[in-house]
PAZAPA-4460 file (N, C-alpha, C; in steps of 0.05 Angstrom, whole numbers, plus 32768, in hexadecimal, padded with zeros to 4 digits):
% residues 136
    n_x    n_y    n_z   ca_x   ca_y   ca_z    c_x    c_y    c_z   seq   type   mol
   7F41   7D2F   81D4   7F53   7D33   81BE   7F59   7D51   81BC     1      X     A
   7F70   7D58   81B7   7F80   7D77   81BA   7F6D   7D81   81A1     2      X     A
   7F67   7D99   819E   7F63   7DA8   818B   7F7B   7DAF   8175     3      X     A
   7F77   7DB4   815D   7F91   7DB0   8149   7FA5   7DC4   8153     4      X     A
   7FC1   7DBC   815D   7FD4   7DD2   8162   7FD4   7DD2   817F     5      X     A
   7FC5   7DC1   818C   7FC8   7DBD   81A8   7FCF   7DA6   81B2     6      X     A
   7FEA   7DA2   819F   7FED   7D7F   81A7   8013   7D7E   81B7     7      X     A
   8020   7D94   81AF   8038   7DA5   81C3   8038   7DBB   81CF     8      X     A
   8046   7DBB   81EC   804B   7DC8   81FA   805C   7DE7   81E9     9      X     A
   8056   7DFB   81F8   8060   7E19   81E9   807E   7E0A   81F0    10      X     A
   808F   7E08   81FC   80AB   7E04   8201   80B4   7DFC   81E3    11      X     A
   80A8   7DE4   81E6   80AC   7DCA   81D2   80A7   7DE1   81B7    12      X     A
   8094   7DE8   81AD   808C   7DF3   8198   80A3   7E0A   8195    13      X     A
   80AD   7E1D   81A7   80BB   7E34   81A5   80DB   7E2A   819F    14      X     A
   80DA   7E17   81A5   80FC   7E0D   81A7   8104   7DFA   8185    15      X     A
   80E7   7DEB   817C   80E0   7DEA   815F   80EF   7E02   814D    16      X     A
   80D7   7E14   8157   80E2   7E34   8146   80FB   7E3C   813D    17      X     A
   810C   7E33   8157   8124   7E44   815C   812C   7E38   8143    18      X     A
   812E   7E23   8139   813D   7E13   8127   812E   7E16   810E    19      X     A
   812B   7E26   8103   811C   7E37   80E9   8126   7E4F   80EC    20      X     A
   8139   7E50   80E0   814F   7E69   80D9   8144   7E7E   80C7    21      X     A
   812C   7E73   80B1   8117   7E84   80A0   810A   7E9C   80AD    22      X     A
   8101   7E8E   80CA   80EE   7E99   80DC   80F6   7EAF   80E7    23      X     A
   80F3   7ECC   80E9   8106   7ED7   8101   80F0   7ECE   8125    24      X     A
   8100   7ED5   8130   8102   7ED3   8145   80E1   7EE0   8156    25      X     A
   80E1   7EF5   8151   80CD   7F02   814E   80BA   7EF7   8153    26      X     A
   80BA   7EE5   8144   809B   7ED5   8132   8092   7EC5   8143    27      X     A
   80A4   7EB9   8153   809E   7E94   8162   8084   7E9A   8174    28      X     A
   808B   7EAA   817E   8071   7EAC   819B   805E   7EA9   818A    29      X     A
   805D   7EBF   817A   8042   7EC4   8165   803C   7EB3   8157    30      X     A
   804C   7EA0   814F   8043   7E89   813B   803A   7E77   8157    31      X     A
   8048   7E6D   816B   8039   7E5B   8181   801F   7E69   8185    32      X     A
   8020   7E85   818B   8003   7E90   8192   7FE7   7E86   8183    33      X     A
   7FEF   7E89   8165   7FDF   7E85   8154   7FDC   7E63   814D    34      X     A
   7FE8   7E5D   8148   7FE6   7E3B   8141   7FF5   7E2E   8150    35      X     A
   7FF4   7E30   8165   8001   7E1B   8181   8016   7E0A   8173    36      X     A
   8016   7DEB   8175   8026   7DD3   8169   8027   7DD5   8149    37      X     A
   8015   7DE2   8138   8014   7DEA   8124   802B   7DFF   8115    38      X     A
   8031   7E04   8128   8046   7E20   811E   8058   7E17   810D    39      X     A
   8066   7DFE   8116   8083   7DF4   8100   8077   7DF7   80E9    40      X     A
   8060   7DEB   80E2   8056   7DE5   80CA   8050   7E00   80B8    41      X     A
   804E   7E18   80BE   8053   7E35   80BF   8071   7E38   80B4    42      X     A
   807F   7E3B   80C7   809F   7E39   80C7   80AD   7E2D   80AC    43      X     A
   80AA   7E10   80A9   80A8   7E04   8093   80A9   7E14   8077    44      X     A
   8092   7E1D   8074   808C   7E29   8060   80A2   7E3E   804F    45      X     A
   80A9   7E4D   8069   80BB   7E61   8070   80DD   7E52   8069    46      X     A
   80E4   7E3A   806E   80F3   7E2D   8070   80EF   7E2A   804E    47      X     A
   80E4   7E1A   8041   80DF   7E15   802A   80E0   7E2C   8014    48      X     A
   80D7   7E43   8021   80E8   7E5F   8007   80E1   7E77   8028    49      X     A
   80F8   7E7A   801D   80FF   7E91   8040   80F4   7EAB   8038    50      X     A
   80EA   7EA9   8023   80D3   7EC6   8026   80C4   7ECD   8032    51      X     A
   80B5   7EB6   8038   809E   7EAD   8046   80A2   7EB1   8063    52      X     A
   80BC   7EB7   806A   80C5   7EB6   8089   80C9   7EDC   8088    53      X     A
   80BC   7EEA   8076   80BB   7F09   807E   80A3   7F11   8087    54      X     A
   80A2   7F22   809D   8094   7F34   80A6   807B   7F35   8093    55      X     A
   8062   7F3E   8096   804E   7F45   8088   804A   7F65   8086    56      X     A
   805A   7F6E   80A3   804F   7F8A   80A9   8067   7F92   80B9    57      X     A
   8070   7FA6   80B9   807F   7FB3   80CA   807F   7FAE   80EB    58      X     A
   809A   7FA4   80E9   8094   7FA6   810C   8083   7F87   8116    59      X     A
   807B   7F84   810A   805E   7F6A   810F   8065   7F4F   810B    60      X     A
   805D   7F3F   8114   806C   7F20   811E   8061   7F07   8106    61      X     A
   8048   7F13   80FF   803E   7F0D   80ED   8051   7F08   80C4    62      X     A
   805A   7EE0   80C2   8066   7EE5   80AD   8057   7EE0   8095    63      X     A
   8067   7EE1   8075   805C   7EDA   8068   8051   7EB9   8065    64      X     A
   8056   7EB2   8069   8052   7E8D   8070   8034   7E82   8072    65      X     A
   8032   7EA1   808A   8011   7E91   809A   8004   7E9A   8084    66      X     A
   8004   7EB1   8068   7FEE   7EB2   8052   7FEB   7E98   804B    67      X     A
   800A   7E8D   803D   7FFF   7E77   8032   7FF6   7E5D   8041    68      X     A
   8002   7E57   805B   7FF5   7E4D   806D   7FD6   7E53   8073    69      X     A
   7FCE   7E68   806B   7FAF   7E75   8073   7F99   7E63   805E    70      X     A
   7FAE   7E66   8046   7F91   7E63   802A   7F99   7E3E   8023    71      X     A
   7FAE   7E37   802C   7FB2   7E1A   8024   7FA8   7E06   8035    72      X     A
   7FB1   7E11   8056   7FA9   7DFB   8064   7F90   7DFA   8077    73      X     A
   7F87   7E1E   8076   7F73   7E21   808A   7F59   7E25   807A    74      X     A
   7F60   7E2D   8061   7F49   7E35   804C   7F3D   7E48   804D    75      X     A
   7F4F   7E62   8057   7F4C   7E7D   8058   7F40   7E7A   8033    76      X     A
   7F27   7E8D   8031   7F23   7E97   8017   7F26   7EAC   800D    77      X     A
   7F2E   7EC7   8027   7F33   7EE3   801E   7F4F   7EEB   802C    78      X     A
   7F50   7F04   8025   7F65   7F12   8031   7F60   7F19   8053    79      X     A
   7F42   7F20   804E   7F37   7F25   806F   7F37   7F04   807D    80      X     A
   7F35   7EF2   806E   7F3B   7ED4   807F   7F57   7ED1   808F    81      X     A
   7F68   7ED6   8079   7F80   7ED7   807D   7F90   7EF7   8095    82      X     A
   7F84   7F06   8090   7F93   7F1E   80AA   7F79   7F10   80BD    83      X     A
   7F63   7F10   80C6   7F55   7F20   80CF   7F53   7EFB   80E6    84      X     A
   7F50   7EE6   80D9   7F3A   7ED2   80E5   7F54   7EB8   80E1    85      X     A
   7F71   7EBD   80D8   7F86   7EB0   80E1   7F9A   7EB2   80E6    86      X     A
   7FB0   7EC0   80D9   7FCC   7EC6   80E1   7FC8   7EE6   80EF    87      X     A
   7FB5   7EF1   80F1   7FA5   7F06   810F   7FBD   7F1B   8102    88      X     A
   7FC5   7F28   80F2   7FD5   7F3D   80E8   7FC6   7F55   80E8    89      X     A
   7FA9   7F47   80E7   7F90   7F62   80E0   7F8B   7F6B   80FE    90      X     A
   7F9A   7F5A   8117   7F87   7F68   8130   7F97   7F7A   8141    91      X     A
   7FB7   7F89   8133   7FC1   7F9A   813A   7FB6   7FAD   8133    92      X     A
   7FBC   7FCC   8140   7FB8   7FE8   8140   7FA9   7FED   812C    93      X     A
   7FC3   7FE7   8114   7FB1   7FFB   80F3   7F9B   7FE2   80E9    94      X     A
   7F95   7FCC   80F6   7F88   7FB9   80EC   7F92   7FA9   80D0    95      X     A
   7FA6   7FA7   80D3   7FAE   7F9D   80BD   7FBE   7FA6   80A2    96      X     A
   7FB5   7FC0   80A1   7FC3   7FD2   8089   7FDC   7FCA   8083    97      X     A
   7FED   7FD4   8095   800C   7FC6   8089   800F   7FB5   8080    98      X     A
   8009   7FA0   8083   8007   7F7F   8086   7FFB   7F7B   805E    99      X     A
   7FE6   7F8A   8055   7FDD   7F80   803E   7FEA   7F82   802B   100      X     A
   8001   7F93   8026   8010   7F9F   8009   801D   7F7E   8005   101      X     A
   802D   7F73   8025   8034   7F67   801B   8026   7F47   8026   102      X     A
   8013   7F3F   8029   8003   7F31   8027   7FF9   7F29   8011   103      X     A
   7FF1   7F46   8001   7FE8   7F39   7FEB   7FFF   7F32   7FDB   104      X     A
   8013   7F3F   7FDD   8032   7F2E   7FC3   8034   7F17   7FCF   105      X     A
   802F   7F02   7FEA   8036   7EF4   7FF1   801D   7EDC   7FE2   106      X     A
   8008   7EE5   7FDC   7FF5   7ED4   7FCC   7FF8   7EE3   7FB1   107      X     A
   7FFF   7EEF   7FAB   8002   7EF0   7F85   8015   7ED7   7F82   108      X     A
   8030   7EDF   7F91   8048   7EC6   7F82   8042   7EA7   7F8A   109      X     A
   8031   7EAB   7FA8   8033   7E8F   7FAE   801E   7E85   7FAA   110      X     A
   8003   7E8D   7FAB   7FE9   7E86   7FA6   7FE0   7E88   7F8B   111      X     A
   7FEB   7EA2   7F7C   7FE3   7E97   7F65   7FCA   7EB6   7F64   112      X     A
   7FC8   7EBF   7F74   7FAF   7EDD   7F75   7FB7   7EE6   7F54   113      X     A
   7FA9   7EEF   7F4A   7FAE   7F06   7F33   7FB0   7F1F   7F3F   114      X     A
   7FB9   7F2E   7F2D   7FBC   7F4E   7F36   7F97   7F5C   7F3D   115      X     A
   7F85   7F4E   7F29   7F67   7F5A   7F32   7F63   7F4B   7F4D   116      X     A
   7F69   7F32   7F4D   7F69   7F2A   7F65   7F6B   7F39   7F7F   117      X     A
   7F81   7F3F   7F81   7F8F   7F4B   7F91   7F84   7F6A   7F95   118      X     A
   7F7D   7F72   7F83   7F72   7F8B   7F8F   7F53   7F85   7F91   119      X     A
   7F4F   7F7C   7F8E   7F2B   7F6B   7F96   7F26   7F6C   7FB4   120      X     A
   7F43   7F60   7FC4   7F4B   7F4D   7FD5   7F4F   7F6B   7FE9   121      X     A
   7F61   7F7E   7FDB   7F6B   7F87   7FEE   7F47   7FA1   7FF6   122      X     A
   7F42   7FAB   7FDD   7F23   7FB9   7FE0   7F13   7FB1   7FF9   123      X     A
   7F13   7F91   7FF4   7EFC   7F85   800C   7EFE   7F81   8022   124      X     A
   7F1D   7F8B   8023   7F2E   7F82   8045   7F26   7F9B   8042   125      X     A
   7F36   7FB4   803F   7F2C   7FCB   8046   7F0C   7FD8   804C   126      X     A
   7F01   7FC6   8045   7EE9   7FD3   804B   7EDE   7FC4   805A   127      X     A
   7EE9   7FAC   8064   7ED8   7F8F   807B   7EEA   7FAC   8091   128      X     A
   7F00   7FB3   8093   7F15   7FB8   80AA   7EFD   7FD3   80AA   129      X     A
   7EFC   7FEA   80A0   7EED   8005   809E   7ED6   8009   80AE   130      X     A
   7EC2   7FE7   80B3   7EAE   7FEE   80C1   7EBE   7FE4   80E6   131      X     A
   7ED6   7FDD   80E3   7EE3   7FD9   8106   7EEC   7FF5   8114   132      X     A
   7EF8   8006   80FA   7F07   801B   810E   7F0D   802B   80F0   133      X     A
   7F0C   8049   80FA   7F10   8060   80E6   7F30   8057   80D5   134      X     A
   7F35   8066   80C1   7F58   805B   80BB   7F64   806D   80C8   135      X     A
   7F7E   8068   80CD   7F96   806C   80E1   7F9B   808E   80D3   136      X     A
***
């Protein structure tokens, strides 16, 4: 039995993508990378309010989607679940930095974070990322 997201071919999955106009372009490899046959379901999300189809971080392939994809369907519980151990935003250069300003607006409006939340969230990423590599 395939492992979840290993049930289509990258072709098949990438040519899915194309047809999610939310998505940029950018994104597809990186969404197949990360959740193989799973990705539409990503996409989707993005489709359903096209915010969700922006960047997390400059430059980075990584969208808003996979947060809420992170804490709904994978049961990410932190911010470090979510960069670090699923949508992989945390395993570029700055480790993630770019990626959290708007990570965390992407779980205030859609998840529901409070503002203490959120800086709770962002404290404990910063300091899980601090013992990997000095800051940039």
């Amino acid at each position: 039995m395939p492992l979840p997201g290993g049930e289509a071919g990258r072709d098949e999955v990438l040519r899915e993508l194309g047809r999610f106009g939310s998505v940029p372009a950018v994104s597809h490899a990186h969404l197949y990378a990360v959740y193989g046959s799973r990705a539409p379901l990503v996409a989707a999300l993005a489709r359903e309010m096209p915010e969700l189809g922006q960047p997390l971080g400059p430059g980075g392939p990584a969208i808003g989607a996979e947060v809420v994809f992170a804490v709904r369907e994978e049961f990410a519980a932190s911010l470090g679940d979510v960069l670090l151990r699923r949508c992989m935003a945390g395993l570029d250069a700055d480790l993630g930095r770019g990626a959290v300003p708007v990570a965390l607006r992407v779980a205030a409006v859609h998840l529901g974070w409070s503002e203490a939340r959120c800086r709770a969230e962002e404290s404990a990423y910063l300091a899980e990322i601090a013992s990997l590599a000095p800051p940039a």
